[in-house]
Wavefront OBJ file of the C-alpha trace (Angstrom):
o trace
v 58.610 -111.525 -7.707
v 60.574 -114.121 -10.432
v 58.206 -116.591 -11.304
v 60.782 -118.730 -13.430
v 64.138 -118.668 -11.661
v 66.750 -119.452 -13.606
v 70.569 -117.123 -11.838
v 71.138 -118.349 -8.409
v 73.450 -117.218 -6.364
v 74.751 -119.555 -3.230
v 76.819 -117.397 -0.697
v 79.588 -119.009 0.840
v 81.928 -122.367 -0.644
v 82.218 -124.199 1.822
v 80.796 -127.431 2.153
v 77.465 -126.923 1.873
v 78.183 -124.282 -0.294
v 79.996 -126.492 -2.527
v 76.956 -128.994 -2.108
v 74.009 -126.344 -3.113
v 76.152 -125.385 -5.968
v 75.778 -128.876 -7.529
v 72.494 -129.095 -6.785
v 71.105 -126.199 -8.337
v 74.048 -126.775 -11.429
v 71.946 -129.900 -12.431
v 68.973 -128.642 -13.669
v 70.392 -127.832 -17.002
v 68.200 -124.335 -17.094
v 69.664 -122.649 -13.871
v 73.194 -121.138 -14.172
v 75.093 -120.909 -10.949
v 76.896 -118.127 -9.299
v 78.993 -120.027 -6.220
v 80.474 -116.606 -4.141
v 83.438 -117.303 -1.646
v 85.611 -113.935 0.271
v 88.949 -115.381 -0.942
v 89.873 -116.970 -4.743
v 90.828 -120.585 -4.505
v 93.539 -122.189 -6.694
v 90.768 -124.681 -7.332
v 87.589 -122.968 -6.787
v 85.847 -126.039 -7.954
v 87.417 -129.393 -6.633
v 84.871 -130.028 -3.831
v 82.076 -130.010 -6.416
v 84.533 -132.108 -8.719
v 84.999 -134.815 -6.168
v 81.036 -135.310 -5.605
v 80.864 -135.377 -8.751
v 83.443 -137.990 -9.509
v 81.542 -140.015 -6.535
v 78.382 -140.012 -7.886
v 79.991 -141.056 -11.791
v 81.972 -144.250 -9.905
v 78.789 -145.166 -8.481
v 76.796 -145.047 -11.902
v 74.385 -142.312 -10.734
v 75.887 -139.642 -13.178
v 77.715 -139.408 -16.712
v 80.754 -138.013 -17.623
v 78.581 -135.667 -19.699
v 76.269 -134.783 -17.234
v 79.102 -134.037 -14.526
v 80.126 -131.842 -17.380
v 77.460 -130.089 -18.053
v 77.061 -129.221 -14.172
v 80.479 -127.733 -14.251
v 80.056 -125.850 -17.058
v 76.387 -123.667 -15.276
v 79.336 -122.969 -12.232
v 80.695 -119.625 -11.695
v 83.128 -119.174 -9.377
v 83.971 -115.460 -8.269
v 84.671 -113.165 -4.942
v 82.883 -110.361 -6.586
v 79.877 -109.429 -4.142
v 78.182 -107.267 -6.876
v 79.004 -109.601 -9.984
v 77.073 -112.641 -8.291
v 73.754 -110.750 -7.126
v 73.129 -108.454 -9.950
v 70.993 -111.044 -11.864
v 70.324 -113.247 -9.144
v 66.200 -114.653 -9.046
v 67.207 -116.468 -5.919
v 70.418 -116.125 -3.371
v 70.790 -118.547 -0.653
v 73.605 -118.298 1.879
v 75.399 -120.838 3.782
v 77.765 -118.878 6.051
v 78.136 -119.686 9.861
v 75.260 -120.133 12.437
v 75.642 -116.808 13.310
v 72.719 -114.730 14.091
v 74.489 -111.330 13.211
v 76.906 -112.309 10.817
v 73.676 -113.814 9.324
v 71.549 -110.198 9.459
v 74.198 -108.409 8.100
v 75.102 -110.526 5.559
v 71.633 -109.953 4.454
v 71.423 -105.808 4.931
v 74.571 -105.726 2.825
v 73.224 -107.874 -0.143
v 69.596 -106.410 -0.400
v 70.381 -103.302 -2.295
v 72.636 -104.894 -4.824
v 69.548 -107.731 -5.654
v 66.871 -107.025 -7.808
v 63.732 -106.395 -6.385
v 62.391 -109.383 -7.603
v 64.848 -111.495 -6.215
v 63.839 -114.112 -3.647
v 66.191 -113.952 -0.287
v 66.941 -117.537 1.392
v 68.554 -118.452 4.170
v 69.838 -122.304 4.788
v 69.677 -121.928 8.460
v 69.013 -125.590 10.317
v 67.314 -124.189 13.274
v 67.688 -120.407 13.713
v 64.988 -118.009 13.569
v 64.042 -116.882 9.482
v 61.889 -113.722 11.312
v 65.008 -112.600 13.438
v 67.556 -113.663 10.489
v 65.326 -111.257 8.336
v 65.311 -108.596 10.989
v 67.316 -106.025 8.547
v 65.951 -107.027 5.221
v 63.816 -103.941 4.235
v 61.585 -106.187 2.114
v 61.084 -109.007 4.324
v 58.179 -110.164 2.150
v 61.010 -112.115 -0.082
v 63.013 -113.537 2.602
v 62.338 -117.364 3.230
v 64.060 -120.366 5.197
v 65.202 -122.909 2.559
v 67.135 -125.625 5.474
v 68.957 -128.020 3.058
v 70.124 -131.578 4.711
v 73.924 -132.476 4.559
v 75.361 -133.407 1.701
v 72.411 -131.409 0.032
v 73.358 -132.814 -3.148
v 71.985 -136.187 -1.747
v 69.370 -136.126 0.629
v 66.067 -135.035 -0.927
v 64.517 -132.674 1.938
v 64.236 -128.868 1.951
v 62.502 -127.266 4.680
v 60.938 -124.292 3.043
v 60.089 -121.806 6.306
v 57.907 -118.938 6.044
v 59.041 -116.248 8.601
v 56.235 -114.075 10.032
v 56.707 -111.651 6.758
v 57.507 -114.227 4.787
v 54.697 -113.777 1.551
v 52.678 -116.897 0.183
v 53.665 -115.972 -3.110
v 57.791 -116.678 -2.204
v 56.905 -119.894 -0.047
v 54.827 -121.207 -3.254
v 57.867 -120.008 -6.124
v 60.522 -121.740 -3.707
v 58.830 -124.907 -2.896
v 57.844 -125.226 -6.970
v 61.422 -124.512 -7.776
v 62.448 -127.041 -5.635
v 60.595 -129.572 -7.197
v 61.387 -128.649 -10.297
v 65.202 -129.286 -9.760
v 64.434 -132.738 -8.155
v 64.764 -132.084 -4.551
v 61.752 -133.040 -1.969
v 60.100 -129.684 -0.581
v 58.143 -129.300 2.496
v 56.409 -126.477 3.768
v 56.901 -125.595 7.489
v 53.811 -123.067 7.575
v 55.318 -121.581 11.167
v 58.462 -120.422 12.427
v 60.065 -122.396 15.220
v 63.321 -123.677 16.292
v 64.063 -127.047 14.410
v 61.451 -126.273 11.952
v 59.907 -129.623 11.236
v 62.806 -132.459 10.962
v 65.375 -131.383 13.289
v 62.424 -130.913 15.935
v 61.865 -134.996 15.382
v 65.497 -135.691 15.383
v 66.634 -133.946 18.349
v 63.759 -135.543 20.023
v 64.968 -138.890 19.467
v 68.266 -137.807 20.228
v 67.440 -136.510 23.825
v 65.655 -139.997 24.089
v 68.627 -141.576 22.920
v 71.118 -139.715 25.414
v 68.433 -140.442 28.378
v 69.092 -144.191 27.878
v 72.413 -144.368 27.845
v 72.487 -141.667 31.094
v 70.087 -144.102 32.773
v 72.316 -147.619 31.798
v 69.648 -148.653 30.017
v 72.008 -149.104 26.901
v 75.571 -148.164 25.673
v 75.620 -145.546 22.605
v 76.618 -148.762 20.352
v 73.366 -150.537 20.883
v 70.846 -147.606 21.306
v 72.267 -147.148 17.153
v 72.308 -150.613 16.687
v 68.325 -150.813 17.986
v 67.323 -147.695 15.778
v 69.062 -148.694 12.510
v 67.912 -152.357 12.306
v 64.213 -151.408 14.084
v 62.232 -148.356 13.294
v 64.990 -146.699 11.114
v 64.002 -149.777 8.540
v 60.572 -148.800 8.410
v 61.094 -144.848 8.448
v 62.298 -144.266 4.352
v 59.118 -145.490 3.107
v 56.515 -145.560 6.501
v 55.885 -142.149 7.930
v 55.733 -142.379 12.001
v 52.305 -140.865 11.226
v 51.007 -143.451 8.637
v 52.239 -146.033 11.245
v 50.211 -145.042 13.541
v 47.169 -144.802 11.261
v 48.175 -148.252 10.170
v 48.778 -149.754 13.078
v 45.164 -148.103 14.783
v 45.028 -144.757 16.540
v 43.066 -146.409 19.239
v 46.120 -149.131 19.835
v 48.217 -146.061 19.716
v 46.217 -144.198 22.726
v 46.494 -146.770 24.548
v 50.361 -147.224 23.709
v 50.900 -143.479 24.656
v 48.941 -143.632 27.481
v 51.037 -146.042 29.296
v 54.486 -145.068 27.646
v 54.804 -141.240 27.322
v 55.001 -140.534 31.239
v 58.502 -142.402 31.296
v 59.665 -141.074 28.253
v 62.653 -138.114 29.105
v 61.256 -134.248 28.978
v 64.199 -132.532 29.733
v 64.660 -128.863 28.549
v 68.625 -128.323 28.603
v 71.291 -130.654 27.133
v 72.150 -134.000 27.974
v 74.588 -134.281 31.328
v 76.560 -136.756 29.248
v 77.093 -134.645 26.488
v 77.994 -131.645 28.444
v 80.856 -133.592 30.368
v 82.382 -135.300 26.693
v 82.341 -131.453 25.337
v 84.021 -130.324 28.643
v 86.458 -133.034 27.946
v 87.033 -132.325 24.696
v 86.123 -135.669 23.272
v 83.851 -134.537 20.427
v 83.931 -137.435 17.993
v 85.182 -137.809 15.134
v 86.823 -134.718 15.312
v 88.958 -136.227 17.795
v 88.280 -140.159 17.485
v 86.362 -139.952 20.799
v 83.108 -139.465 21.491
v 80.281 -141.557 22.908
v 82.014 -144.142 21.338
v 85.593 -144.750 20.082
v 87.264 -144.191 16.488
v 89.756 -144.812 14.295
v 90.915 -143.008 11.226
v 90.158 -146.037 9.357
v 86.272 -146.283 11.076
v 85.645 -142.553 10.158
v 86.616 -142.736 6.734
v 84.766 -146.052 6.601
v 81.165 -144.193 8.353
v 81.455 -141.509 5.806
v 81.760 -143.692 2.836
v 78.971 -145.942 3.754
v 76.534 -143.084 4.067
v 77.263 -141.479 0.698
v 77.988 -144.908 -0.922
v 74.116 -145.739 1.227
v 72.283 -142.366 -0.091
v 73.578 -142.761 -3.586
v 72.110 -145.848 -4.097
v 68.782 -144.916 -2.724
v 68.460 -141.804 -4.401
v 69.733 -141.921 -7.715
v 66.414 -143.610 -9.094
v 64.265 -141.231 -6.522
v 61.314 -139.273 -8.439
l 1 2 3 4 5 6 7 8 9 10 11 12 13 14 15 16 17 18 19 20 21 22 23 24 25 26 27 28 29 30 31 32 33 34 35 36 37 38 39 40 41 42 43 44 45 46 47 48 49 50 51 52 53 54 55 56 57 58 59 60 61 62 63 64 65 66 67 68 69 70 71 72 73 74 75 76 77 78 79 80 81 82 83 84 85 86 87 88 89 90 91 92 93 94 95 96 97 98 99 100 101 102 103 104 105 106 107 108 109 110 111 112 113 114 115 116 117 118 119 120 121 122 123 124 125 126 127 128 129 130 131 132 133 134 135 136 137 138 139 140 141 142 143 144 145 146 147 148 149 150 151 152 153 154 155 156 157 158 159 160 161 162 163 164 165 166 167 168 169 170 171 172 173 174 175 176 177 178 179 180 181 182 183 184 185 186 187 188 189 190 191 192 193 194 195 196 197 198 199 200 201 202 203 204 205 206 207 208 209 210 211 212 213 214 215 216 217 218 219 220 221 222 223 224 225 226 227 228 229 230 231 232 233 234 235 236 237 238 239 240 241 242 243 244 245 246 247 248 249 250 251 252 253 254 255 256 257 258 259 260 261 262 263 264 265 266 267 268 269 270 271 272 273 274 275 276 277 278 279 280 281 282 283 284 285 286 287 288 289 290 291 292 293 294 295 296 297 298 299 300 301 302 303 304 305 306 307 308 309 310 311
């Protein structure tokens, strides 16, 4: 097993492709290999335009946007980018087959001391590893969109998955600057897509029940609890607050609280209707081309300035 990984290898350009390549590009001792089926006229103008993002916003220099650039390779040549690859990390469809195979193809032309990731955000890493020979290797490594600036990796040990390639991923991820956690057993969700789809069923279950429209259920999570939640874990709140106040808080509350196991009625009938968002301006609320572009510049324009002084 590598010990110092230095050649990665991210498998698939799209955008989280494009995102993992820039985040493994800044550590100034990895060299990046960024794989895609078909050459692009500009292989690299998704990473440019983070890049140019994060430079406007005085979280990167010139020189350092350079310098990122300059540890990319772009190629379509399966063989070229694994050969000398101490970690490969795909980000092709949720596909569960597309996903094995992927992986039975790639295994013989890795060295044996390559470690085998998968950026999966809820899938299986035992079943994705199914036809990996060597399944010792193979690990989870769930990166949050855009990777390049939230912190988190979920690092998820499979059933095979050896101590020895948990421990070498998680260090490498600190290394590079990202925020590691080890998720010790492998479930759907893993650890912070469990939480959030919890909150999410919650969230639906109001609005089902006309306890709230979508607009104020956000509205009562962004200016309440989601103030709290970048710097006081729900966990430490409850320590801080007194487990015995929270007994007695769960006691009374957790009974009325939804438990449903299959997807929210309401989202089922908006899919059905084909009013998914902002895909089409119209989801559980209404948007404009102007709103959309305005939702996705406050969040990187938000995460930028919260993260660029992150340690």
């Amino acid at each position: 097993m590598c010990m110092n990984i230095k050649n990665v290898t991210v498998l698939g350009s799209g955008l989280m492709g494009n995102g993992l390549a820039l985040v493994f590009a800044k550590d100034p001792e990895t060299h990046v290999i960024l794989r895609s089926r078909s050459m692009k006229s500009e292989p690299l103008a998704g990473i440019r335009s983070n890049l140019d993002m994060l430079i406007e916003k005085g979280a990167m220099t010139e020189e350092e946007a350079g310098g990122i650039l300059s540890r990319i390779l772009f190629t379509t040549d399966m063989e070229r980018a694994l050969k000398d690859a101490d970690l490969v990390i795909e980000c092709v469809l949720e596909n569960m087959e597309l996903k094995q195979n992927l992986f039975a193809e790639i295994e013989p032309l890795c060295k044996e001391s390559c470690i085998l990731a998968t950026n999966t955000s809820v899938m299986s890493i035992t079943e994705i590893a199914a036809k990996v020979k060597n399944k010792s290797r193979f690990v989870g490594a769930h990166f949050w969109n855009p990777p390049y600036l939230i912190p988190l990796v979920e690092v998820v040990k499979g059933e095979d998955t050896s101590d020895e390639t948990m421990d070498i991923t998680y260090e490498y991820l600190k290394k590079i600057g990202k925020k590691p956690v080890k998720c010790v057993k492998d479930v759907p969700g893993f650890i912070a897509n469990r939480l959030q789809h919890a909150i999410w069923r919650e969230a639906l279950s109001i609005v089902e029940n006309g306890i709230a429209d979508p607009a104020t259920v956000d509205e009562a999570l962004r200016y309440g609890p989601g103030l709290r939640w970048p710097i006081l874990g729900i966990l430490e709140n409850a320590d801080m607050i007194g487990l015995d106040l929270s007994l007695s808080i769960q006691s009374y509350i957790v009974k009325y609280l939804e438990d449903a196991h299959e997807p929210s009625k309401l989202l089922r009938e908006l899919v059905e209707k084909g009013e998914l968002g902002f895909k089409t301006g119209k989801g559980y609320q209404t948007w404009t081309p102007e709103q959309i572009a305005a939702s996705n510049k406050r969040l990187r324009e938000y995460l930028i300035e919260v993260t660029k002084d992150l340690k």
